[in-house]
mmCIF file as gemmi writes it, N, C-alpha and C atoms, coordinates in Angstrom:
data_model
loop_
_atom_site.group_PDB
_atom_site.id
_atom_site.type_symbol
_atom_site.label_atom_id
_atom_site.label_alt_id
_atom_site.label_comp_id
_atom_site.label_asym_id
_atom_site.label_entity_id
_atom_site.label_seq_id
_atom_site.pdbx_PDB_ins_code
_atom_site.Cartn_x
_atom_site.Cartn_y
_atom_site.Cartn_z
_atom_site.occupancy
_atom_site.B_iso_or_equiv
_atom_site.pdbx_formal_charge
_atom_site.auth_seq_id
_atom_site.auth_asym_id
_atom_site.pdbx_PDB_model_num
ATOM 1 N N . UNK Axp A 1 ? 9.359 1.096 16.14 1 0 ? 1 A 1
ATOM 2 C CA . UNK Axp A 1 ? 9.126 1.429 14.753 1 0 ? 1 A 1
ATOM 3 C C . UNK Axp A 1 ? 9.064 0.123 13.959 1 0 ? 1 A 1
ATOM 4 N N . UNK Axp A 2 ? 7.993 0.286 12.836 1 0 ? 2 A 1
ATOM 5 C CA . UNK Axp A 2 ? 7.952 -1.308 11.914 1 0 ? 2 A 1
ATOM 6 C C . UNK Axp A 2 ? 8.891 -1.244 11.169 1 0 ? 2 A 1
ATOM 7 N N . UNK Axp A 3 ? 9.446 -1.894 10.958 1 0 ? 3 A 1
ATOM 8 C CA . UNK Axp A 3 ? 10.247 -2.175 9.442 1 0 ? 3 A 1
ATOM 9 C C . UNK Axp A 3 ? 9.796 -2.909 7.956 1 0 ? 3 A 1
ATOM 10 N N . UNK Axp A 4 ? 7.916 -2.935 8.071 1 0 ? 4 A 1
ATOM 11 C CA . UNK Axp A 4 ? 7.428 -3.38 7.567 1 0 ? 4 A 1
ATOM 12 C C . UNK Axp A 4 ? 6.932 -2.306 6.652 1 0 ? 4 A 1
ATOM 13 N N . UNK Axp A 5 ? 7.139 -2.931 5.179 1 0 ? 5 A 1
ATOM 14 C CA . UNK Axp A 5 ? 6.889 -1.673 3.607 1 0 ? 5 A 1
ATOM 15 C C . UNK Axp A 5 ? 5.974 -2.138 3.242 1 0 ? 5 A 1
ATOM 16 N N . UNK Axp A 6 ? 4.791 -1.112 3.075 1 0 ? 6 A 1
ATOM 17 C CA . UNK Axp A 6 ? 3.674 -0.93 2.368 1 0 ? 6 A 1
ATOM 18 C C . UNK Axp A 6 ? 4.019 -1.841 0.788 1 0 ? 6 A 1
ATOM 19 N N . UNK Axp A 7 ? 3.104 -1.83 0.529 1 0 ? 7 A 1
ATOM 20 C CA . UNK Axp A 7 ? 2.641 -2.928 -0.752 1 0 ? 7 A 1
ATOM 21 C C . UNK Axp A 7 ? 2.13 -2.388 -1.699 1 0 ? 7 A 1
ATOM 22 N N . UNK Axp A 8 ? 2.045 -2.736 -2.529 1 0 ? 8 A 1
ATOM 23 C CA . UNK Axp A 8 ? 2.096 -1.661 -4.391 1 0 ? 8 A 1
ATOM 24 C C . UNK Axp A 8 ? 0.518 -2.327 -4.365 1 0 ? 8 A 1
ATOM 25 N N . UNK Axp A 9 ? -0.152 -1.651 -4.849 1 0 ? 9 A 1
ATOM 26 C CA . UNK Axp A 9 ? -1.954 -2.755 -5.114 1 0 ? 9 A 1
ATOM 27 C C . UNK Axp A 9 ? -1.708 -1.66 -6.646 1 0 ? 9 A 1
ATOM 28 N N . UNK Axp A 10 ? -3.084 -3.067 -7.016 1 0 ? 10 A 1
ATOM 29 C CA . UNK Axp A 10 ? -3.286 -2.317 -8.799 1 0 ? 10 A 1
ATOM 30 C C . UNK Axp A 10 ? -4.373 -1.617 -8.344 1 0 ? 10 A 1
ATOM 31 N N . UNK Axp A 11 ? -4.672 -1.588 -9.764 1 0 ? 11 A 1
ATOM 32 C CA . UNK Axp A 11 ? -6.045 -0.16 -9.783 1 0 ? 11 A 1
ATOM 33 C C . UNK Axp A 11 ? -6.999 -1.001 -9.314 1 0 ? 11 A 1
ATOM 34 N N . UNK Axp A 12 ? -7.433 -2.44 -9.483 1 0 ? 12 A 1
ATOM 35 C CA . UNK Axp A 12 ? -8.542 -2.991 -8.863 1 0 ? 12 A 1
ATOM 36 C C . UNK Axp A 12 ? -8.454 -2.775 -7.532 1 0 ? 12 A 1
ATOM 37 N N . UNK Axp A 13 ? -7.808 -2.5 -6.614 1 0 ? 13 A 1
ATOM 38 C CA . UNK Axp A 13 ? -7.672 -2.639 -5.482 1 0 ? 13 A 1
ATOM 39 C C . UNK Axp A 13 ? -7.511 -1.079 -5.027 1 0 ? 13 A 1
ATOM 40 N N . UNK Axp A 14 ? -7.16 -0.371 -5.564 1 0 ? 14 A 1
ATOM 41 C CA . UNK Axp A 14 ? -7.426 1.161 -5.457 1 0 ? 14 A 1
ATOM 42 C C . UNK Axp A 14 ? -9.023 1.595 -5.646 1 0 ? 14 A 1
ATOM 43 N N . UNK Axp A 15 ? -8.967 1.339 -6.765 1 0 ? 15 A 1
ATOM 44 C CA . UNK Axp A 15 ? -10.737 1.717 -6.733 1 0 ? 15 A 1
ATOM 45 C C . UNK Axp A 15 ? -11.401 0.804 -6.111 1 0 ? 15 A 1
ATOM 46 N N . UNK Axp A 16 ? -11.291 -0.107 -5.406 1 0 ? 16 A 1
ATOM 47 C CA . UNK Axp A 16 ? -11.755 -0.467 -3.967 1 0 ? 16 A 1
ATOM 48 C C . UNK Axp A 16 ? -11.762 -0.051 -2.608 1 0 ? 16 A 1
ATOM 49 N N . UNK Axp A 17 ? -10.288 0.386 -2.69 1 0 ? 17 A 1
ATOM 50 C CA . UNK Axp A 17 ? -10.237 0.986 -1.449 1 0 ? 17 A 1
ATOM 51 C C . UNK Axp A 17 ? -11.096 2.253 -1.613 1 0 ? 17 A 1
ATOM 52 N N . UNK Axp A 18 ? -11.248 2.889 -2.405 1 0 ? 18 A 1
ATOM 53 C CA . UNK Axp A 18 ? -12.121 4.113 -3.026 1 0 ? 18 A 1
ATOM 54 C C . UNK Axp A 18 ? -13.563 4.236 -2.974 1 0 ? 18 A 1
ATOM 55 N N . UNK Axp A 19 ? -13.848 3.003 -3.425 1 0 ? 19 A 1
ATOM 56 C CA . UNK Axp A 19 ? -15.535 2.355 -3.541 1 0 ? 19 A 1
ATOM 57 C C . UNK Axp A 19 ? -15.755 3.335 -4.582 1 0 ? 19 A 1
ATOM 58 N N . UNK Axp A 20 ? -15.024 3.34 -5.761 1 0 ? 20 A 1
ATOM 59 C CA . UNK Axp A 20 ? -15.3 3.947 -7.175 1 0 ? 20 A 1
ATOM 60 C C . UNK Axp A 20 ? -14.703 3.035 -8.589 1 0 ? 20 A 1
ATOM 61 N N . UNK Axp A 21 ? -15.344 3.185 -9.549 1 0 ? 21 A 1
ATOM 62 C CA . UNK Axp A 21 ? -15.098 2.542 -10.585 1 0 ? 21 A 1
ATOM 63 C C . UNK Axp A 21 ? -13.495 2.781 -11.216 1 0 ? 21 A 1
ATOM 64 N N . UNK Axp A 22 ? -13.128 1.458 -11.464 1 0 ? 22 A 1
ATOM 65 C CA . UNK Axp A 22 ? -11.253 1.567 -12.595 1 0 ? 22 A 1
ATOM 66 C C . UNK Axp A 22 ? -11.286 2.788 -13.216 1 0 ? 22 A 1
ATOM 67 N N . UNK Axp A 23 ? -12.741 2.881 -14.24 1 0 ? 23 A 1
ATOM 68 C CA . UNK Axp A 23 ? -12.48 4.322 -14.875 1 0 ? 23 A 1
ATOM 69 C C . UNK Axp A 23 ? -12.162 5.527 -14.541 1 0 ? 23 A 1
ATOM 70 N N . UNK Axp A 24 ? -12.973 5.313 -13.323 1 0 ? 24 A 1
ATOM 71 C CA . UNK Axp A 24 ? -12.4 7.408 -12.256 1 0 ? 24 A 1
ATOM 72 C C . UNK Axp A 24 ? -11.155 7.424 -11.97 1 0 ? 24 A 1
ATOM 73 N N . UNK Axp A 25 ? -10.228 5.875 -11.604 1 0 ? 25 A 1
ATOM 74 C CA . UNK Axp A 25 ? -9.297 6.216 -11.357 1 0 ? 25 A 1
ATOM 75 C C . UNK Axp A 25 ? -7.738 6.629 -12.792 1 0 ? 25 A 1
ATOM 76 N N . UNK Axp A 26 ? -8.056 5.65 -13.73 1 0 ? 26 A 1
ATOM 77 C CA . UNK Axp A 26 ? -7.731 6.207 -14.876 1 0 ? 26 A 1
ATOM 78 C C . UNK Axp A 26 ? -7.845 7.863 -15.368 1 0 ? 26 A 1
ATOM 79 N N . UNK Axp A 27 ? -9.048 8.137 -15.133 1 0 ? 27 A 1
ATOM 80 C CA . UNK Axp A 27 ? -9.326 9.537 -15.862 1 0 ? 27 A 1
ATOM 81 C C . UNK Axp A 27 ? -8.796 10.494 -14.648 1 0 ? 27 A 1
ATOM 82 N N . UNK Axp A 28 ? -8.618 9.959 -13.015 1 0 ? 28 A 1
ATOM 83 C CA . UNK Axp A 28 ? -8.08 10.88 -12.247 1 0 ? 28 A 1
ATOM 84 C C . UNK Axp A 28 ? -6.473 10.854 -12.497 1 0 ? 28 A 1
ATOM 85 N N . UNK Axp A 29 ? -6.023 9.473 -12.96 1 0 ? 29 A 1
ATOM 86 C CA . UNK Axp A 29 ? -4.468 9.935 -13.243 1 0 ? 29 A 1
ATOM 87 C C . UNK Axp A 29 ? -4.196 10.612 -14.588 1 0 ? 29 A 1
ATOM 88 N N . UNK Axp A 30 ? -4.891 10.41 -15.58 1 0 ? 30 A 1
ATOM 89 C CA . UNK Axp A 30 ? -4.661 11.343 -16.691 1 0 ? 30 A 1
ATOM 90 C C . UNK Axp A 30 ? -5.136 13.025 -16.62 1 0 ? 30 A 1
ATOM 91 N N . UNK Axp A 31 ? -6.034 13.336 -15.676 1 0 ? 31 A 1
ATOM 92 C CA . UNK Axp A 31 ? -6.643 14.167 -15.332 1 0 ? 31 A 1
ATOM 93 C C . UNK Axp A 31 ? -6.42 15.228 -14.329 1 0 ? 31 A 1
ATOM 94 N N . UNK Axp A 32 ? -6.265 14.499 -13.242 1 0 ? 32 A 1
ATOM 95 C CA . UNK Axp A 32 ? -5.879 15.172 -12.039 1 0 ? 32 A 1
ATOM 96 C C . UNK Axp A 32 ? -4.517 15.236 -11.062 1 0 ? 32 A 1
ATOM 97 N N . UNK Axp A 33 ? -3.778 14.631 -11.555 1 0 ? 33 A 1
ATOM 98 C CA . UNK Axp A 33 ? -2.634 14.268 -10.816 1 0 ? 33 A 1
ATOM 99 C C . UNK Axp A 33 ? -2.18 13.336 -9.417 1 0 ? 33 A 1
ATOM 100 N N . UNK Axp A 34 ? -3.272 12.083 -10.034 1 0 ? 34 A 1
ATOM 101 C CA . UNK Axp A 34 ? -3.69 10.707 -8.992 1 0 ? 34 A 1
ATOM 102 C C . UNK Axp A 34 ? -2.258 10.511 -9.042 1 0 ? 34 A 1
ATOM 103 N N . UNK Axp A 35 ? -1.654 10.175 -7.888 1 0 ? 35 A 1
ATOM 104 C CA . UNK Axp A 35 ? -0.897 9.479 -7.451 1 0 ? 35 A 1
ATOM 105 C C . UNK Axp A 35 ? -0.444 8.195 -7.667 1 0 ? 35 A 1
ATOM 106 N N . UNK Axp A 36 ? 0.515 7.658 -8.756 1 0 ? 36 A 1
ATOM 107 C CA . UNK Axp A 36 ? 0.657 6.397 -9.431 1 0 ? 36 A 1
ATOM 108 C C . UNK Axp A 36 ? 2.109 6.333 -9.706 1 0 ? 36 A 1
ATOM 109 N N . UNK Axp A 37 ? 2.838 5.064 -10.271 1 0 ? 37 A 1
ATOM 110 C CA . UNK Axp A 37 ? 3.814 4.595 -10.946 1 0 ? 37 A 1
ATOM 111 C C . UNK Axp A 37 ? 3.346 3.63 -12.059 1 0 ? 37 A 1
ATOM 112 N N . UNK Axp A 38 ? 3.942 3.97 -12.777 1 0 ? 38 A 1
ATOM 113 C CA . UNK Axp A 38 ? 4.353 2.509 -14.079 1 0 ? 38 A 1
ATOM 114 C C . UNK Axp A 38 ? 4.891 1.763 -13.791 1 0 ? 38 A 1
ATOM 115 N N . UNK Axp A 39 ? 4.455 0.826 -14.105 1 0 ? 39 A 1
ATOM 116 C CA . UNK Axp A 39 ? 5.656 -0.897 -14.221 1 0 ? 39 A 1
ATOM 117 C C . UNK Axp A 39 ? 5.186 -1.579 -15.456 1 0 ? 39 A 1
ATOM 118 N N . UNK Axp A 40 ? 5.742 -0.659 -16.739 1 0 ? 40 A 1
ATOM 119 C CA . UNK Axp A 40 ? 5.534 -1.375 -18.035 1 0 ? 40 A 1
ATOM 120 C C . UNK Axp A 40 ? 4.326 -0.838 -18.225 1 0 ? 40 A 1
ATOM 121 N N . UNK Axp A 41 ? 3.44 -1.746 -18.478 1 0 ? 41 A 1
ATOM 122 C CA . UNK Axp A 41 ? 2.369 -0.972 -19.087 1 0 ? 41 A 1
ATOM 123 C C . UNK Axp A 41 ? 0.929 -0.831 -18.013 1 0 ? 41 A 1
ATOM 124 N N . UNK Axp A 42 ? 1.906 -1.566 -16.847 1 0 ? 42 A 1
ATOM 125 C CA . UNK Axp A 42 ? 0.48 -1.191 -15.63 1 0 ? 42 A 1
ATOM 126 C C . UNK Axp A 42 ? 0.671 -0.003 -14.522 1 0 ? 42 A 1
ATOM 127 N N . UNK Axp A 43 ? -0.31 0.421 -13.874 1 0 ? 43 A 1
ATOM 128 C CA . UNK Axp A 43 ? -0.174 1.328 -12.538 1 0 ? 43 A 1
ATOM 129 C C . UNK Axp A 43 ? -0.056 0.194 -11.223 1 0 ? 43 A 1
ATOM 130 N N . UNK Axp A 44 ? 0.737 0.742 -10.752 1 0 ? 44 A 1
ATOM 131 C CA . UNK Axp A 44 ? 0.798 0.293 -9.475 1 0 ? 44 A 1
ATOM 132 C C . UNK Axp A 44 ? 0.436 1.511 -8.188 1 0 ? 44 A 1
ATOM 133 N N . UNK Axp A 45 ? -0.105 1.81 -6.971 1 0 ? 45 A 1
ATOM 134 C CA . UNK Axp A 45 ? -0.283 2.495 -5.836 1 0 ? 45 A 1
ATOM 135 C C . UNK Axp A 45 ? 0.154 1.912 -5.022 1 0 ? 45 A 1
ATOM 136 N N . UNK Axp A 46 ? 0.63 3.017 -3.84 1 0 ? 46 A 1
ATOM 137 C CA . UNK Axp A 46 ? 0.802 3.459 -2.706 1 0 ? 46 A 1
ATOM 138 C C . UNK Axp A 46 ? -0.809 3.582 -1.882 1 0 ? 46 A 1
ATOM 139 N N . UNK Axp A 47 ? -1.854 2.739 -1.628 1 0 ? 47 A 1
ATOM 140 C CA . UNK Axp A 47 ? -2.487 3.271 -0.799 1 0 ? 47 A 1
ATOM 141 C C . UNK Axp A 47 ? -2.192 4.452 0.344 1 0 ? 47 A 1
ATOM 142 N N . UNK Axp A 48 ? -1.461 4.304 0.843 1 0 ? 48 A 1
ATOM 143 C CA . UNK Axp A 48 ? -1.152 5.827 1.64 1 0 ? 48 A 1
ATOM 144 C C . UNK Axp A 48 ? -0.785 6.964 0.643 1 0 ? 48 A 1
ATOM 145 N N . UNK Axp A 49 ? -0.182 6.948 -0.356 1 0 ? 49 A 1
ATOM 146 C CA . UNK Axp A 49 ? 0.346 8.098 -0.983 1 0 ? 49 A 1
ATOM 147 C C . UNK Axp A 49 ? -1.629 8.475 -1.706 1 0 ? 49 A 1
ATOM 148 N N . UNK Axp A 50 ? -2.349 7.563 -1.787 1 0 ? 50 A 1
ATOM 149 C CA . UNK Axp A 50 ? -3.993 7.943 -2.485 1 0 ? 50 A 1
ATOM 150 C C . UNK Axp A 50 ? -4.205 8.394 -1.154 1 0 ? 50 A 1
ATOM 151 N N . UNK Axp A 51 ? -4.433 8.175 0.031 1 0 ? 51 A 1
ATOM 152 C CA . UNK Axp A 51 ? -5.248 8.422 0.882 1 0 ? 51 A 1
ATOM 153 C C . UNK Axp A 51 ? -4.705 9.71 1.055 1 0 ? 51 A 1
ATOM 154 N N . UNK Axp A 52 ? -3.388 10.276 0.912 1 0 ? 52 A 1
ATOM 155 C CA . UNK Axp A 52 ? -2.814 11.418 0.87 1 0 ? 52 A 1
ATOM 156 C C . UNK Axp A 52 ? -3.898 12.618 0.234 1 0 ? 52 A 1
ATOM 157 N N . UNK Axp A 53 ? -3.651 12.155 -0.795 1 0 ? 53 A 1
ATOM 158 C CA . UNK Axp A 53 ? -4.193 12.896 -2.146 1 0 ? 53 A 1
ATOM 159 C C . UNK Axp A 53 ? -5.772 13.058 -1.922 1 0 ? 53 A 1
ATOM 160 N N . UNK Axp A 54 ? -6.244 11.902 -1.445 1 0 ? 54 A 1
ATOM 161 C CA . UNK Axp A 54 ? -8.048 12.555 -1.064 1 0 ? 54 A 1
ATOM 162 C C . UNK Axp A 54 ? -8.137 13.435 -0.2 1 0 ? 54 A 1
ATOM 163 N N . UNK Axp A 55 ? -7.234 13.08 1.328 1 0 ? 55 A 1
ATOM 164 C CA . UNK Axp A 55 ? -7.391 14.265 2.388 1 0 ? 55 A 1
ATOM 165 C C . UNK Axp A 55 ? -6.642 15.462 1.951 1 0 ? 55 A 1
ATOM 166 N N . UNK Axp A 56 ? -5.907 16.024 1.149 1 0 ? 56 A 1
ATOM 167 C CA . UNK Axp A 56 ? -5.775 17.249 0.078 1 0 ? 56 A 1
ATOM 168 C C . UNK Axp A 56 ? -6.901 17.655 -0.68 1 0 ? 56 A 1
ATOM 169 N N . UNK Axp A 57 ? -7.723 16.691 -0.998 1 0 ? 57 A 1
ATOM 170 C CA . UNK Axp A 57 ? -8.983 17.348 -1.909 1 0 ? 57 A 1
ATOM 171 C C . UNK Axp A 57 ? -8.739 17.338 -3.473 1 0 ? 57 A 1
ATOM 172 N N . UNK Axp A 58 ? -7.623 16.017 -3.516 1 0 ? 58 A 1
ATOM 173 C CA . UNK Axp A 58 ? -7.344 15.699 -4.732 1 0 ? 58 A 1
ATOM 174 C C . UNK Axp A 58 ? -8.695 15.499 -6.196 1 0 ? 58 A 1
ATOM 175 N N . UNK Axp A 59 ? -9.923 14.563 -5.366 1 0 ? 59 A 1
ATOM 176 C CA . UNK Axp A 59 ? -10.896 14.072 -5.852 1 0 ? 59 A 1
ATOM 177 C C . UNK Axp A 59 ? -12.37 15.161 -6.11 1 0 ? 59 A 1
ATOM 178 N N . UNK Axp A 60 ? -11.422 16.3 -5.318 1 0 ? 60 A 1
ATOM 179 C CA . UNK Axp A 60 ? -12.932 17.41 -5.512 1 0 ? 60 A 1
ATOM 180 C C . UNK Axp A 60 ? -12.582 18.306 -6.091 1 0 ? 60 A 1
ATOM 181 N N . UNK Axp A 61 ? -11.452 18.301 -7.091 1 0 ? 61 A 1
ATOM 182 C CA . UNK Axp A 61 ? -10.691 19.05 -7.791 1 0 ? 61 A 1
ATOM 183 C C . UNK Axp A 61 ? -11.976 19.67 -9.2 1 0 ? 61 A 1
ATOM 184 N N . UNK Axp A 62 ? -11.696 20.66 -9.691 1 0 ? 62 A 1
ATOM 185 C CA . UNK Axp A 62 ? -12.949 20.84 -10.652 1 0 ? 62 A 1
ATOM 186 C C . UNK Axp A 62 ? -11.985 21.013 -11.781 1 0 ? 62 A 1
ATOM 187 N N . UNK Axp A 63 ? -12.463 19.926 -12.866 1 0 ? 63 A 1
ATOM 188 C CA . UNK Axp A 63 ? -11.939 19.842 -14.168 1 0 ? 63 A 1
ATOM 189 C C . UNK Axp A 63 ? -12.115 20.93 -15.064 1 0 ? 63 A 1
ATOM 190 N N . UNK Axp A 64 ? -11.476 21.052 -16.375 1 0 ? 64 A 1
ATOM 191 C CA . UNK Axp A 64 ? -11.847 22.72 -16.698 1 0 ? 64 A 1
ATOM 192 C C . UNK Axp A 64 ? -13.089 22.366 -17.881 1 0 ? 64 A 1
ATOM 193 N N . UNK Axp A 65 ? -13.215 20.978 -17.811 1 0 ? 65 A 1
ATOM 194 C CA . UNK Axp A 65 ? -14.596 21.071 -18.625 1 0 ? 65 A 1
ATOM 195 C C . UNK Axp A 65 ? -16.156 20.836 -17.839 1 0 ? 65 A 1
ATOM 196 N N . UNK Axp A 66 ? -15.632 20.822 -16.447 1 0 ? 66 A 1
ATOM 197 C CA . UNK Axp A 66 ? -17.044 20.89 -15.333 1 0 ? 66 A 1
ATOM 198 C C . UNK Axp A 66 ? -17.523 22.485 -15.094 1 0 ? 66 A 1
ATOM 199 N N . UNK Axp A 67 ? -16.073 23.496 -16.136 1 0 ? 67 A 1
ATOM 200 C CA . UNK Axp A 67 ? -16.35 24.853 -15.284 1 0 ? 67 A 1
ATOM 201 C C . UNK Axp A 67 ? -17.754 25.008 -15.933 1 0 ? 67 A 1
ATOM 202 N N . UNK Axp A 68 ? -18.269 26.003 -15.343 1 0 ? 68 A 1
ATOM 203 C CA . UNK Axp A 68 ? -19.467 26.581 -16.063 1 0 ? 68 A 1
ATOM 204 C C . UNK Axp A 68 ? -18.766 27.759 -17.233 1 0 ? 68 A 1
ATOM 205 N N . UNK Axp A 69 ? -20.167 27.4 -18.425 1 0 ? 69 A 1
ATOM 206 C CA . UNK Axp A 69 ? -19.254 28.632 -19.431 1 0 ? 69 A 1
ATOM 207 C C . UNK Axp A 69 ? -19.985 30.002 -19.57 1 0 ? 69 A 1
């Protein structure tokens, strides 16, 4: 077993690992329930706790202003 701990990345590095823009990931944590912490006034990730959340179907979630009216 490692005894080696995963590493906090910012949002630049999230929406990289993503291959999507800072903004989706902003509007997915205000929005959808993206997976994040505060440290003051920034986000920090868990790459594994995001990769979580996509293979759930976090990102194909339908907003209630995509519903049809």
């Amino acid at each position: 077993m490692s005894n080696v701990e995963e590493r906090w990345v910012d949002v630049e590095q999230v929406a990289a690992h993503l291959s999507v823009n800072k903004d989706s990931i902003y509007r997915w944590i205000e929005k959808r329930s993206f997976p994040s912490h505060r440290a003051g006034r920034l986000f920090r990730f868990k790459l594994s706790e995001v990769d979580d959340w996509v293979e759930q179907g976090g990102g194909n979630e339908k907003r209630k202003e995509d519903a049809p009216r």
